[in-house]
GUFI-526306 format. One record per residue: residue number from 1; chain; x, y, z of N, C-alpha, C in turn. Coordinates in pm, 1 decimal. Layout:
<atoms>
    k  c       n.x       n.y       n.z      ca.x      ca.y      ca.z       c.x       c.y       c.z
  NUM  A         X         Y         Z         X         Y         Z         X         Y         Z
...
</atoms>
This chain:
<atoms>
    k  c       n.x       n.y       n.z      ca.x      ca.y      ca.z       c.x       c.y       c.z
    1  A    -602.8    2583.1   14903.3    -674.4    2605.3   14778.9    -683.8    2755.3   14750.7
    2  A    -680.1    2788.6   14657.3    -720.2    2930.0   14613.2    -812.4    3009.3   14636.6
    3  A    -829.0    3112.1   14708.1    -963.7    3196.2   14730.6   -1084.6    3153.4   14623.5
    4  A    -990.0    3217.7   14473.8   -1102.5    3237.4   14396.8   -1264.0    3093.6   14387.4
    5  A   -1141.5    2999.8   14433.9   -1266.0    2851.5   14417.5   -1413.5    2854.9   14501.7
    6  A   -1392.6    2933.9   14593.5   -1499.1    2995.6   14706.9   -1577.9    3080.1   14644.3
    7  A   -1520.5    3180.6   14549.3   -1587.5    3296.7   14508.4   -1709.9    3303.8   14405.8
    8  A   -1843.7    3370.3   14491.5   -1933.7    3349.0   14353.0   -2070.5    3362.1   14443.9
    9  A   -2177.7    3371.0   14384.8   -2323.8    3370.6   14408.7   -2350.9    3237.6   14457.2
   10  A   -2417.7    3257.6   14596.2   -2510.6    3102.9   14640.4   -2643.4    3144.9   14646.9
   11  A   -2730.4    3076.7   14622.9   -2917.3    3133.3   14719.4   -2948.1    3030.3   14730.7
   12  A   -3052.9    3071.0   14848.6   -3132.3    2981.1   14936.4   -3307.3    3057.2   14902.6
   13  A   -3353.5    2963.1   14888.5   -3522.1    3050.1   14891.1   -3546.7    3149.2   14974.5
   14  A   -3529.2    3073.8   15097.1   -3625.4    3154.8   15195.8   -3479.9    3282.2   15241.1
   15  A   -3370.5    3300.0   15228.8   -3270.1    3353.0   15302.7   -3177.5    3446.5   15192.1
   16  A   -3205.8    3420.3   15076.4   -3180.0    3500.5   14920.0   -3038.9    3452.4   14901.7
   17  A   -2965.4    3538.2   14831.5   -2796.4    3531.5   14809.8   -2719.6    3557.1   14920.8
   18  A   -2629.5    3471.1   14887.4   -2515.7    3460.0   14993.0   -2382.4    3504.8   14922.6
   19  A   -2302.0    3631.0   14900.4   -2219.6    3636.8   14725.9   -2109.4    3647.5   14857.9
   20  A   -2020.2    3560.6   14775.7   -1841.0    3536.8   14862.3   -1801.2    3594.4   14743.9
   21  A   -1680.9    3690.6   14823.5   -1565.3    3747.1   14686.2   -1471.3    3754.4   14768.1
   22  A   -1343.5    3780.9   14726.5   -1215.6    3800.2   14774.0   -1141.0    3909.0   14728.8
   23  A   -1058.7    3965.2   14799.6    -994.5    4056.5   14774.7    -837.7    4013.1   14698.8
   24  A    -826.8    3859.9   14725.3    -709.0    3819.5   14722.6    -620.8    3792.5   14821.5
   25  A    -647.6    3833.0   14937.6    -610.3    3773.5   15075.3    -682.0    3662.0   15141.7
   26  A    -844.3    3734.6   15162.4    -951.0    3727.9   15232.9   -1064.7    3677.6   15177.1
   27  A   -1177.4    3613.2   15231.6   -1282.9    3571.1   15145.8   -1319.4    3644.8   15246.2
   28  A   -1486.6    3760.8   15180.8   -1579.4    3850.1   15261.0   -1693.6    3802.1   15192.9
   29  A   -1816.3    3757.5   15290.6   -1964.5    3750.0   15306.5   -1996.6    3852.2   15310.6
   30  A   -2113.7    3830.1   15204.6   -2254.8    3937.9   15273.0   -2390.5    3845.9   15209.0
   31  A   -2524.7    3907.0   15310.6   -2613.3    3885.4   15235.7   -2672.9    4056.2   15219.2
   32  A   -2772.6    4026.8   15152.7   -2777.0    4172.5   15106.3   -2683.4    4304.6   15095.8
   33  A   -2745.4    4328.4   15202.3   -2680.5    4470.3   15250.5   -2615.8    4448.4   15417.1
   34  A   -2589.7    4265.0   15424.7   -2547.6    4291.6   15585.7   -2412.6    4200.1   15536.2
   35  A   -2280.1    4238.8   15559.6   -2167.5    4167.3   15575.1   -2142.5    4122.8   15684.9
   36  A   -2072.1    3966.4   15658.8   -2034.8    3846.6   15761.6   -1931.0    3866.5   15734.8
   37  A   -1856.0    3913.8   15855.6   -1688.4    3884.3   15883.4   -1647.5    3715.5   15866.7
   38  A   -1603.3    3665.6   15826.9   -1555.5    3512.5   15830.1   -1381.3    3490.1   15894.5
   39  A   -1394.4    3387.0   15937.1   -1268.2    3311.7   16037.7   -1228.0    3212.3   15962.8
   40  A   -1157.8    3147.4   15925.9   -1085.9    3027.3   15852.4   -1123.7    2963.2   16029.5
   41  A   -1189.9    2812.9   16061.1   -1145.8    2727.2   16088.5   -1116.8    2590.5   16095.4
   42  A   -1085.2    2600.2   15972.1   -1020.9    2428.4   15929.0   -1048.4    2456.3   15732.2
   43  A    -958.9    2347.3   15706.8   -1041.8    2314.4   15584.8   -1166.2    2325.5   15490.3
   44  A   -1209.7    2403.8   15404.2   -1345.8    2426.5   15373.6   -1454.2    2494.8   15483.2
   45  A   -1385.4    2504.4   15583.6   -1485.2    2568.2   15734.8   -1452.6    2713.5   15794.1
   46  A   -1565.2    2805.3   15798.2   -1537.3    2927.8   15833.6   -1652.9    2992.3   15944.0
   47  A   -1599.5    3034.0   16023.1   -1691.5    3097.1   16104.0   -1715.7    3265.4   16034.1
   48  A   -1910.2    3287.0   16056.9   -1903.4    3414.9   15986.2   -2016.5    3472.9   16161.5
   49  A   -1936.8    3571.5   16099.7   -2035.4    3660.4   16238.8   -2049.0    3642.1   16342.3
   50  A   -1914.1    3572.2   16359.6   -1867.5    3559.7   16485.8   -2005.3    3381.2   16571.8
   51  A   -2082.5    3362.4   16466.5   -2118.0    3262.5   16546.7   -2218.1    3163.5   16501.2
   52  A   -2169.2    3215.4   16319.5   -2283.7    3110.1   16239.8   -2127.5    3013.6   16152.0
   53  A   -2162.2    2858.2   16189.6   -2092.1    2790.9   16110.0   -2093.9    2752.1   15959.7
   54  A   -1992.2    2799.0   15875.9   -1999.2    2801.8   15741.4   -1913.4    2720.5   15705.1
   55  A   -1968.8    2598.9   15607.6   -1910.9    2480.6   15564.5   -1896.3    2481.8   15404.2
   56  A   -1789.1    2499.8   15312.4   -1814.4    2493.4   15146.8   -1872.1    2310.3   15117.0
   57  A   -1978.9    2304.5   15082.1   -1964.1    2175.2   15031.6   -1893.9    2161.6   14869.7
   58  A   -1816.1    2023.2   14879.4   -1696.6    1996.2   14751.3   -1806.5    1854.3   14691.3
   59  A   -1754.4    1881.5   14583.8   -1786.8    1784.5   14472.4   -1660.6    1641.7   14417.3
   60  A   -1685.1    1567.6   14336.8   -1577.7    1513.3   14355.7   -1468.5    1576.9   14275.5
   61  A   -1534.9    1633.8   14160.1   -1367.4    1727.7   14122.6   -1333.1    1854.9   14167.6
   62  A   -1392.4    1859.6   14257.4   -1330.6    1933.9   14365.9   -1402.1    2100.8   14361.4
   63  A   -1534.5    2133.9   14283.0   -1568.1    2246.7   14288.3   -1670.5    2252.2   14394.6
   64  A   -1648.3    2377.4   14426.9   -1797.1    2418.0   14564.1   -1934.2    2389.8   14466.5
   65  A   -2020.4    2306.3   14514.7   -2105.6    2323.5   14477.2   -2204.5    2395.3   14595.6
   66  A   -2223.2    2420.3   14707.7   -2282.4    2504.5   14797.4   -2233.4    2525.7   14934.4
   67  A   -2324.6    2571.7   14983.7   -2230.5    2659.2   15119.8   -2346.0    2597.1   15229.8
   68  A   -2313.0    2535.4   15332.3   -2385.1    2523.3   15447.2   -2409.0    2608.9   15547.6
   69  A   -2485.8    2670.2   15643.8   -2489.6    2767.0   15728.4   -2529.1    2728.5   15904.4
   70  A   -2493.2    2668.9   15969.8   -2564.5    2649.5   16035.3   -2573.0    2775.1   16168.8
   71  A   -2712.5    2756.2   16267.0   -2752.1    2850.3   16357.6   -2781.3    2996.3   16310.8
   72  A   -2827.2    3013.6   16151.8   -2886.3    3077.2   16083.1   -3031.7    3103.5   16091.3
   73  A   -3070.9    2942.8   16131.0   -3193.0    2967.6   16145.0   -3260.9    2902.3   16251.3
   74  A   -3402.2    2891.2   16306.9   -3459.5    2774.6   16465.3   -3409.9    2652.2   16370.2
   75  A   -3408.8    2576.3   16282.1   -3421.8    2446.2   16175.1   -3286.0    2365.4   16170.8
   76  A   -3200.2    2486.3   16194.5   -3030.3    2446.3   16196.8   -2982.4    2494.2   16100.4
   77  A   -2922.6    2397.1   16038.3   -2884.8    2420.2   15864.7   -2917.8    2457.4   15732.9
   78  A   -2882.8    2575.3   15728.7   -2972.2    2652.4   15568.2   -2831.4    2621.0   15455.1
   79  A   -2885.3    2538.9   15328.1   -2777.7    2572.3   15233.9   -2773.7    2625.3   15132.9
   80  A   -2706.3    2705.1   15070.2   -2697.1    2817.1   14977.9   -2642.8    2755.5   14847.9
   81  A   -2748.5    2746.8   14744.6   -2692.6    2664.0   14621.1   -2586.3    2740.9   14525.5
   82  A   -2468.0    2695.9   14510.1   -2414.5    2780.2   14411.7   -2467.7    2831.2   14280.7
   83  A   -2472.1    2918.5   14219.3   -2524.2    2963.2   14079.7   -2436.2    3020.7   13993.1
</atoms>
């Protein structure tokens, strides 16, 4: 799939924006002012920071509607609503 389909503003209440952009190679995380290196592993699945699992959730026509995070937080899974 195309970078750009990833690319865009997510937030979570308690954890703020999550903004994915691409350079055109690469999809790069950050929240605020802290960037998450990300890993492609598998389909829709990326490891960021070396040790938080990042999942795009898909819709049925196929757009991200949010981003899953898990070991982000003690709770498990934080998800980041697209906007």
């Amino acid at each position: 799939m195309p970078l750009e389909r990833y690319v865009g503003s997510y937030v979570n209440e308690d954890w703020g924006t999550l903004e994915i952009s691409s350079d055109g190679e690469e999809l790069h995380a950050r929240i605020g002012d802290l960037p998450l290196p990300l890993v492609w592993v598998g389909a829709d699945s990326l490891i960021a920071d070396e040790d938080h699992e990042v999942k795009f959730v898909i819709d049925a026509s196929g757009r991200v509607t949010s981003i899953s995070v898990s070991a982000l937080a003690a709770e498990g899974v934080v998800r980041f609503i697209r906007q």
